[in-house]
C-alpha positions as CSV (number, residue, x, y, z in Angstrom):
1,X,-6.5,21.2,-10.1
2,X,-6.6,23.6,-7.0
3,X,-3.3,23.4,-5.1
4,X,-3.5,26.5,-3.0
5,X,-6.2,27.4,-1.2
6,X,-9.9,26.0,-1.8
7,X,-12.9,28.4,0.0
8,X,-14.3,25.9,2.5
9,X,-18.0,27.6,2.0
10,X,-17.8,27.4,-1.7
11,X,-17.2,23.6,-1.4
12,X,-19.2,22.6,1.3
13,X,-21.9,24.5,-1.3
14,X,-21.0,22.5,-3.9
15,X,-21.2,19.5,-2.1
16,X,-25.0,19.7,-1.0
17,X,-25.0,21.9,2.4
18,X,-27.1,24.8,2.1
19,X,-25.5,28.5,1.9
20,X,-27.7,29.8,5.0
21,X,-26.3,26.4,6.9
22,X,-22.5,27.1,6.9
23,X,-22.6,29.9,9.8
24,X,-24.6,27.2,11.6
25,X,-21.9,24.9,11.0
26,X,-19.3,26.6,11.9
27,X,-17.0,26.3,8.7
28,X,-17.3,29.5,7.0
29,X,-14.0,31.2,6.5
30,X,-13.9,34.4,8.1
31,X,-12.4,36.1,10.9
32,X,-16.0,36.5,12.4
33,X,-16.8,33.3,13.6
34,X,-15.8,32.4,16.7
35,X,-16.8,28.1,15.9
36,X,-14.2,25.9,16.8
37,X,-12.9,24.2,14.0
38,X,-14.5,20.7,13.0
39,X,-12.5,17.6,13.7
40,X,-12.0,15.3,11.5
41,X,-10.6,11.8,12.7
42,X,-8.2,9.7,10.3
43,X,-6.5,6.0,10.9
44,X,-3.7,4.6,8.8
45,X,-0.3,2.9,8.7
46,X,0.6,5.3,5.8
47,X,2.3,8.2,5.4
48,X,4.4,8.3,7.9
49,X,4.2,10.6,10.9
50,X,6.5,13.0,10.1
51,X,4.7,13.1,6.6
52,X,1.4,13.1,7.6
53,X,1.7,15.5,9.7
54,X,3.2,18.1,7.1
55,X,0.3,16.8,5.2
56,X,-1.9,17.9,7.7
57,X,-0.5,21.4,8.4
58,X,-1.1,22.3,4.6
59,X,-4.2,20.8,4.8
60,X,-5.8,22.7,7.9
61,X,-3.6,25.8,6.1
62,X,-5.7,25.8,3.6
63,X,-8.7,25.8,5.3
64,X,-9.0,27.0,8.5
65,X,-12.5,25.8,9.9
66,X,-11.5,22.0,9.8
67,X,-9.4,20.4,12.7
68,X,-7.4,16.7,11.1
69,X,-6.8,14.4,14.0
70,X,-4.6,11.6,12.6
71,X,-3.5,8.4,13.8
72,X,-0.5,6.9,12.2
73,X,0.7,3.3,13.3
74,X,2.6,0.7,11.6
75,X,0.6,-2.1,9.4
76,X,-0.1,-4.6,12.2
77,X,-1.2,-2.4,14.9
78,X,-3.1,-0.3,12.5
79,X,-4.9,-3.0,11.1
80,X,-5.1,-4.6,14.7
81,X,-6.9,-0.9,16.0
82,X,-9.6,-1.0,12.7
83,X,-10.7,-4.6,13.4
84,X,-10.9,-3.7,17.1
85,X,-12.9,-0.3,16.3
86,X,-15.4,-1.6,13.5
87,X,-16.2,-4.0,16.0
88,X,-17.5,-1.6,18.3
89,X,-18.7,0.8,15.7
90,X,-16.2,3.3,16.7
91,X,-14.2,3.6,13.5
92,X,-12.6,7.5,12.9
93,X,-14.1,9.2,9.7
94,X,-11.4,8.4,6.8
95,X,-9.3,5.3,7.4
96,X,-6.0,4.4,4.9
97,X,-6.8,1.0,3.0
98,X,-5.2,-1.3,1.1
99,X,-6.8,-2.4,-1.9
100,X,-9.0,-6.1,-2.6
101,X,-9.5,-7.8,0.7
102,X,-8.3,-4.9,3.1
103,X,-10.8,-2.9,1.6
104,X,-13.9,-5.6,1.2
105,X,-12.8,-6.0,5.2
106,X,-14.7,-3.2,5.6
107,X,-17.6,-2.7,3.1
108,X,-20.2,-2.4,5.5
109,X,-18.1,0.5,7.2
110,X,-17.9,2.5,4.4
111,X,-20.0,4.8,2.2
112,X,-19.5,4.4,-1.5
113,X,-17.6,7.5,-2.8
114,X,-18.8,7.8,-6.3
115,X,-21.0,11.0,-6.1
116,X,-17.8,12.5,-3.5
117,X,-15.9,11.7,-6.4
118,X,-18.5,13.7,-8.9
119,X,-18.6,16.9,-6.2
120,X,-14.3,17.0,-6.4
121,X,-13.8,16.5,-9.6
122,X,-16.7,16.7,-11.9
123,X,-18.6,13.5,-13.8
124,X,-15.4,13.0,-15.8
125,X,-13.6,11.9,-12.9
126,X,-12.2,8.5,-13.7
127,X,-10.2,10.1,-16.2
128,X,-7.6,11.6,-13.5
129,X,-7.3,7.9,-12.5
130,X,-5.5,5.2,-14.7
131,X,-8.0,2.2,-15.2
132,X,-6.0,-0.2,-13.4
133,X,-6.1,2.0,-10.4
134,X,-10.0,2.1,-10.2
135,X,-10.2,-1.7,-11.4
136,X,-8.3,-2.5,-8.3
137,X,-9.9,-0.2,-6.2
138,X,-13.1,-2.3,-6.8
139,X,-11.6,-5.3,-6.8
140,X,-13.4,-7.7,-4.5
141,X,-16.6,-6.2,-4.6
142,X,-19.8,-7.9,-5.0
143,X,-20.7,-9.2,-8.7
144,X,-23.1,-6.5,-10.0
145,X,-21.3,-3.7,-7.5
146,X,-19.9,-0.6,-9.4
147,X,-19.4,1.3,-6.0
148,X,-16.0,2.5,-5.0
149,X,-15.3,1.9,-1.3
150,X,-12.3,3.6,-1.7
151,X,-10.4,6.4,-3.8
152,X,-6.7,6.0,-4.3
153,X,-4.2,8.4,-3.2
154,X,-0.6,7.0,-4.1
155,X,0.5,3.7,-6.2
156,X,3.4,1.7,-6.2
157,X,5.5,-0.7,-7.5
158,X,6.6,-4.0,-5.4
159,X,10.0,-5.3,-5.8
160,X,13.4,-6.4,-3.5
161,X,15.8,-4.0,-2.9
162,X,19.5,-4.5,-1.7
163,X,21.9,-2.3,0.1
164,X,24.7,-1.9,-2.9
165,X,27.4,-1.1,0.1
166,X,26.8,-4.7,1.5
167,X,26.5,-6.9,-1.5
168,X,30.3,-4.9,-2.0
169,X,31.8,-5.2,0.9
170,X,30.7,-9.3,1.5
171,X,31.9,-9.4,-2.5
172,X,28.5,-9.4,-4.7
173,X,28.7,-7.9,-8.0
174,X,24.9,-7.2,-7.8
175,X,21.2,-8.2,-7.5
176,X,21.0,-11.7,-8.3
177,X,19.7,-13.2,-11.5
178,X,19.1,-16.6,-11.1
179,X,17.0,-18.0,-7.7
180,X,20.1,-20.2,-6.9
181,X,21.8,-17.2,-7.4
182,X,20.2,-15.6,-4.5
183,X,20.3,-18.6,-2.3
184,X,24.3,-18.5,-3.0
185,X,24.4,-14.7,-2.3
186,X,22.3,-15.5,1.2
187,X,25.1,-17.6,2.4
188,X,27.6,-15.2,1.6
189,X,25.2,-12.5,3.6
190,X,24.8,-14.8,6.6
191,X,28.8,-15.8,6.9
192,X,29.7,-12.2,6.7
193,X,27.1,-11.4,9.9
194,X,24.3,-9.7,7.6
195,X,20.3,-10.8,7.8
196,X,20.7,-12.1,4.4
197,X,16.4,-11.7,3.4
198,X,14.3,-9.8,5.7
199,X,11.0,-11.1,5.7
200,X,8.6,-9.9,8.3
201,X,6.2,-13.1,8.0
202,X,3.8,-11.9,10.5
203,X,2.8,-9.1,8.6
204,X,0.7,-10.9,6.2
205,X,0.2,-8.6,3.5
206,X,4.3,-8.6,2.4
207,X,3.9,-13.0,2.9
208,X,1.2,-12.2,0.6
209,X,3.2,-10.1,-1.8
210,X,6.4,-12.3,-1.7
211,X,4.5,-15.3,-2.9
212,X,2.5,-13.6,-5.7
213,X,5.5,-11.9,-7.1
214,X,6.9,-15.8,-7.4
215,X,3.5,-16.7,-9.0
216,X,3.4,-14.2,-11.1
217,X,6.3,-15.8,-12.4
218,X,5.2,-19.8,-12.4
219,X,1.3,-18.8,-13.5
220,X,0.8,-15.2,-14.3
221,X,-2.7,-16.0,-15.6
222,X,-3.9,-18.1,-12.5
223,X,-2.7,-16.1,-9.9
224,X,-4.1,-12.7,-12.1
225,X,-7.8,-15.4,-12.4
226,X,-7.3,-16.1,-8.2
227,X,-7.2,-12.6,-7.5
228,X,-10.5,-11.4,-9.0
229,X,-12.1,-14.6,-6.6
230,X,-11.3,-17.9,-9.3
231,X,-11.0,-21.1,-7.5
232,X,-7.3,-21.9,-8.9
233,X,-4.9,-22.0,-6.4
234,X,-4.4,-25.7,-6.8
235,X,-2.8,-25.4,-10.2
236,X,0.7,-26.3,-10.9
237,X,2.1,-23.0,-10.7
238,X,0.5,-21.9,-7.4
239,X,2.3,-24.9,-6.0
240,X,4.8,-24.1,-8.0
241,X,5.7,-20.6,-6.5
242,X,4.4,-22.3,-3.3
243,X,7.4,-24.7,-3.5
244,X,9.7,-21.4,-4.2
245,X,8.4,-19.8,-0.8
246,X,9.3,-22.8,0.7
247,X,13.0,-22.8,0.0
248,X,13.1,-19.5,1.3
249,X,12.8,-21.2,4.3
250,X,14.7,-24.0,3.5
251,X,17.6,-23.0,2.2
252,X,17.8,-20.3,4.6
253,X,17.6,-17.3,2.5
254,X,15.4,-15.5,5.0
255,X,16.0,-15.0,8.5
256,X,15.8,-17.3,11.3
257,X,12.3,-16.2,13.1
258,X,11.2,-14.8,10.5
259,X,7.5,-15.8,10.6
260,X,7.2,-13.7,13.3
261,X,8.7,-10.7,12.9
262,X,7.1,-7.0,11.8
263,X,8.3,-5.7,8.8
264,X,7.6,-2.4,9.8
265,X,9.4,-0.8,11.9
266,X,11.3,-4.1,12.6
267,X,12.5,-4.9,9.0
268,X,12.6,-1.4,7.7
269,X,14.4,-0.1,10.5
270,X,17.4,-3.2,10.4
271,X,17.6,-2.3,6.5
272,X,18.3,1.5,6.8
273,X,20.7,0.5,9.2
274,X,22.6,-1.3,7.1
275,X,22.0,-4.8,8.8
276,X,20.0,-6.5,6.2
277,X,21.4,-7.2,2.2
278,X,18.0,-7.8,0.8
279,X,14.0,-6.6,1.8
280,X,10.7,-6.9,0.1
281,X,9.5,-3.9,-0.1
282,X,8.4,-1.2,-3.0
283,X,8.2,2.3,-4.3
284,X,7.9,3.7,-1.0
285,X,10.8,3.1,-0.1
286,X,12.2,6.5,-1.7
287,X,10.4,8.3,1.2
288,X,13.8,7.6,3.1
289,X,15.0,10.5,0.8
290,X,13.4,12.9,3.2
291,X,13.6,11.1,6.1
292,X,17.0,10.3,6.9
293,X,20.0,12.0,6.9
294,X,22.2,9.0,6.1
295,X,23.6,10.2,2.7
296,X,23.1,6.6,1.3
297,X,19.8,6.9,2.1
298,X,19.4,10.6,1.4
299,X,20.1,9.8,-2.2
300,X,19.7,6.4,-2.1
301,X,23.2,5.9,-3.8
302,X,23.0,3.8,-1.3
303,X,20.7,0.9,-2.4
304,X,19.4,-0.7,-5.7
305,X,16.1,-2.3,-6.6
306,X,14.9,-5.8,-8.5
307,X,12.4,-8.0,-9.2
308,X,12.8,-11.4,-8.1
309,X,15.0,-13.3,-9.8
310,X,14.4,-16.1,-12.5
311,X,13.5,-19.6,-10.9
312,X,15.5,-21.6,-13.9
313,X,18.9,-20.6,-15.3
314,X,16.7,-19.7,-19.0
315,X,13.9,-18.3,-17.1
316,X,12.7,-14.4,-16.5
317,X,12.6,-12.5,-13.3
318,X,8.8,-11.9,-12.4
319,X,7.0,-9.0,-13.9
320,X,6.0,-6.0,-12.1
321,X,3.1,-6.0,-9.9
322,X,1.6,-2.7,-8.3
323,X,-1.3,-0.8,-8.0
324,X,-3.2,1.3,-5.1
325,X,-0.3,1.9,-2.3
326,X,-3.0,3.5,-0.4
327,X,-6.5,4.6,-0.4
328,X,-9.0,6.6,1.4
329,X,-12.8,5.0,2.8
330,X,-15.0,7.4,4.4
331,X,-17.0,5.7,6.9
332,X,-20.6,6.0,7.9
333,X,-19.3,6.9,11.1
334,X,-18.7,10.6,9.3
335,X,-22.1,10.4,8.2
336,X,-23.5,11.1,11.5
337,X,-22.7,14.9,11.4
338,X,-23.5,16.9,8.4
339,X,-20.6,18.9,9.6
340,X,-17.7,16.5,9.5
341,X,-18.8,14.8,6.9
342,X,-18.7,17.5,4.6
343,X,-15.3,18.6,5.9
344,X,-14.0,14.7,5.6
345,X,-14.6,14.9,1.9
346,X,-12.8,17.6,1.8
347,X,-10.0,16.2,3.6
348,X,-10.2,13.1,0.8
349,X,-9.7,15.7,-2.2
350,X,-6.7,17.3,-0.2
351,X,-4.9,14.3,0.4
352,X,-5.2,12.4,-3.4
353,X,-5.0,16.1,-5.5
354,X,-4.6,18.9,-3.4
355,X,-2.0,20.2,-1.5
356,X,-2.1,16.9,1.1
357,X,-0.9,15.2,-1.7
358,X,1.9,17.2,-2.9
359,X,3.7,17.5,0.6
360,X,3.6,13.5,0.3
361,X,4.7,14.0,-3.2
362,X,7.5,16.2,-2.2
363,X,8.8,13.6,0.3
364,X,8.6,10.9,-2.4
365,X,6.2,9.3,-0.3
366,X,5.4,7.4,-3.3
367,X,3.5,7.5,-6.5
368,X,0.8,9.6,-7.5
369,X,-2.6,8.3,-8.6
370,X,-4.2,11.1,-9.5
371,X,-3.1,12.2,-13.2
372,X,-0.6,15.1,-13.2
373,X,0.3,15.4,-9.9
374,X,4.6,14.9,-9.5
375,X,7.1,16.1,-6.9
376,X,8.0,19.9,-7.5
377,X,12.1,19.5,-6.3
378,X,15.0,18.5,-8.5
379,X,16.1,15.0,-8.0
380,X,19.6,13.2,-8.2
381,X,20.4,11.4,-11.2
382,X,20.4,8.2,-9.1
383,X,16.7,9.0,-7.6
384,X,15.3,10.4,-10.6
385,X,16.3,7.5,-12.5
386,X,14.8,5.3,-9.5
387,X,11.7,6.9,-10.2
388,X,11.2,7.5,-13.6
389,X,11.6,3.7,-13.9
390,X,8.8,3.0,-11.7
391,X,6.9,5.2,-13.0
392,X,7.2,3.4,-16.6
393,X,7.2,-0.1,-14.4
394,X,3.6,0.9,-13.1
395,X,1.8,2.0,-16.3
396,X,2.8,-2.1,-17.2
397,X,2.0,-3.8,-14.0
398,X,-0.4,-6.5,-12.9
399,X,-2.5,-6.5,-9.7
400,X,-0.9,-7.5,-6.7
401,X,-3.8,-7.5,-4.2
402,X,-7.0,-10.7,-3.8
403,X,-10.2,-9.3,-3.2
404,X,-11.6,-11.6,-1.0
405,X,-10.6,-10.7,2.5
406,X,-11.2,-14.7,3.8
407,X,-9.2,-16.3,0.8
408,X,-6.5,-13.7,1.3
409,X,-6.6,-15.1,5.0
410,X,-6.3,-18.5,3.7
411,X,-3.6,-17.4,1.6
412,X,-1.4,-16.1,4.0
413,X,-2.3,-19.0,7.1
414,X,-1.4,-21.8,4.2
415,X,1.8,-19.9,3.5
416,X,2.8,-19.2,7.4
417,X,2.7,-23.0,7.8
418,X,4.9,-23.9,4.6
419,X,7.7,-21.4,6.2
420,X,6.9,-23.4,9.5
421,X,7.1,-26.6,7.7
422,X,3.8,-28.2,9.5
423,X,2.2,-28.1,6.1
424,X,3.7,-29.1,2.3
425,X,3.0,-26.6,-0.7
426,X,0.6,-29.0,-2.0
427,X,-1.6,-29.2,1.4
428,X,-1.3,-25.7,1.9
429,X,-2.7,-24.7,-1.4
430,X,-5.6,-27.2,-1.2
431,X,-6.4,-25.8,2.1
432,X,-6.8,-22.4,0.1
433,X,-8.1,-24.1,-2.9
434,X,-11.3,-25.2,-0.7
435,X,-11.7,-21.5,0.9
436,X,-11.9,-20.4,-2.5
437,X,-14.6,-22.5,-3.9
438,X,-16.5,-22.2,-0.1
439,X,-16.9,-18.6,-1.0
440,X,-18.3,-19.4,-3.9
441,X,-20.8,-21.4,-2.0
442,X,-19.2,-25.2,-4.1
């Protein structure tokens, strides 16, 4: 793996543009070209700015001939700016996806990466990648579709965390173990003037992620069956962990309003600031390290981490779920210029192995997908220990994504109306149930 600097004529060689072409082109290194770099355009929610743009520096470092323009906005705007631009065929060359129904959103946007995969890292290639990571970035595809829409460049881990100073100062020994327990540790949150459970309901994808951490815990095979497009979401654990989302709402756990509030920045910011007990979020949230200079954040001394909590008094908390934080597409809108679209596949190998990804890295922006890759600073004992366990929690976890981009709608309009109360667990669900077998054409 090439972390330094890669010659940009030697790759764009190796990845089909003729020798004589690159002077033409204007990305041979050199001080004798007077070309103007060649942009490239990127969209995502994730990194951050202030990571991305470090990202970028080493990237445009390392090779001089290619300009990155990127676009970082949080999940609902960015999402809200892709279904706005493939609509009017005016999507940027690499765009940050989600895996399953994010990604099968836009299929007929992107250009299948397996032979860009081939050119950056030889035919072996799958073997920097742990199985579950390409499984899920092909999950939704087409029966009898092999391609890969997407390459992943960080993973992660999806859990709650609390803020260890509040749970002390309103008197909570620590994360809760039992779902009552929770509920009981709300009230305690809410008397004391905390937001006892963040949830940013109008973001769909954590709605999506709240419930299938509960149904992972009520039907683990189901919900694993649902996800790869099985018509199942009428059995008795998806109502099940539908009922659970339910009392959320019900017994007041989460916050009033909260099917319409952002998660990011709303939620996130209200939890760094010490305003909010507990949060659904994951992994990523260790990028705080290196963007805050609150020490409880800096070290996250501050905060602790579990998975949610048992639903019966002799019952288990959930299992891990994870996979694919993010992922890069290129689109065919790249593919109209020889020139940017050889540069944007270098940009792709920057950010999941090269020296993109090790800035994230280095911010604990998350957690790598490609094999080998780790931050290069020394840790606290606290943060080390954060990560080392989800790095052990991720080799063991189950999907947390569906691949079909209209069921996942489904998914998270049936569970908006349960928190709403206009539709009970066993309506909602039957409502996805029949989306489910639609697609299937039943």
């Amino acid at each position: 793996m090439t972390k330094g600097r890669i010659p940009v004529k030697r790759t764009l060689r190796r990845i089909g543009l003729a020798a004589a072409g690159l002077l033409a082109l204007g990305l041979a290194a050199g001080p004798a070209t007077a070309a103007p770099p060649v942009v490239v355009t990127l969209w995502s929610w994730t990194p951050v700015t202030p990571t991305m743009k470090a990202m970028v520096a080493a990237i445009e470092k390392a090779h001089p001939g290619i300009e990155v323009r990127a676009t970082i906005q949080p999940h609902t705007a960015d999402f809200t700016a892709m279904k706005a631009a493939a609509a009017s065929g005016t999507l940027p060359d690499i765009i940050g996806l989600p895996p399953g129904a994010y990604t099968q959103e836009y299929r007929p946007d992107l250009q299948d990466l397996t032979a860009t995969a081939e050119g950056a890292w030889g035919k072996n290639w799958q073997t920097h990648f742990a199985p579950a990571l390409l499984s899920e970035a092909r999950l939704g595809n087409p029966k009898g579709d092999a391609a890969f829409y997407m390459l992943p460049q960080e993973a992660q881990v999806i859990n709650i965390w609390y803020n260890r100073d509040v749970f002390k100062k309103v008197g909570i020994a620590g994360p809760p173990r039992t779902f009552d327990q929770m509920i009981a540790d709300a009230a305690k949150l809410r008397s004391k003037g905390y937001i006892p459970f963040y949830q940013g309901g109008a973001t769909g994808l954590f709605d999506g992620w709240m419930f299938m951490q509960i149904a992972a815990q009520t039907d683990l095979p189901d919900l694993l069956a649902a996800q790869q497009g099985a018509p199942v979401w009428n059995k008795p654990g998806m109502i099940a962990a539908a009922r659970a989302w339910q009392r959320l709402f019900t017994a007041h756990v989460v916050q009033p309003g909260a099917l319409s509030a952002l998660q990011y920045p709303t939620g996130a910011n209200l939890f760094a600031a010490g305003r909010v007990g507990m949060i659904s979020l994951g992994s990523w949230w260790l990028q705080e390290t290196g963007l805050a200079s609150n020490p409880a954040l800096k070290t996250m001394s501050g905060y602790g981490k579990f998975f949610f909590p048992a639903l019966s008094a002799k019952g288990k908390a959930s299992p891990p779920l994870g996979g694919i934080d993010i992922g890069w597409g290129l689109t065919k809108t790249a593919a109209k210029s020889p020139a940017v679209e050889a540069a944007a596949k270098i940009v792709m190998k920057e950010l999941i192995s090269g020296v993109g990804e090790q800035v994230a890295l280095n911010q604990l922006n998350d957690l790598p997908a490609f094999a080998g890759m780790k931050p290069q600073q020394t840790l606290s004992p606290h943060l080390q220990s954060l990560y080392d366990t989800y790095m052990k929690e991720l080799a063991i976890a189950h999907t947390h994504a569906v691949g079909n981009p209209v069921v996942f709608q489904a998914l998270v309009s049936g569970l908006q109306a349960i928190g709403a109360g206009s539709e009970t667990p066993q309506a909602a669900m039957a409502a996805v149930q029949k989306t489910a077998l639609a697609q299937q054409g039943k």
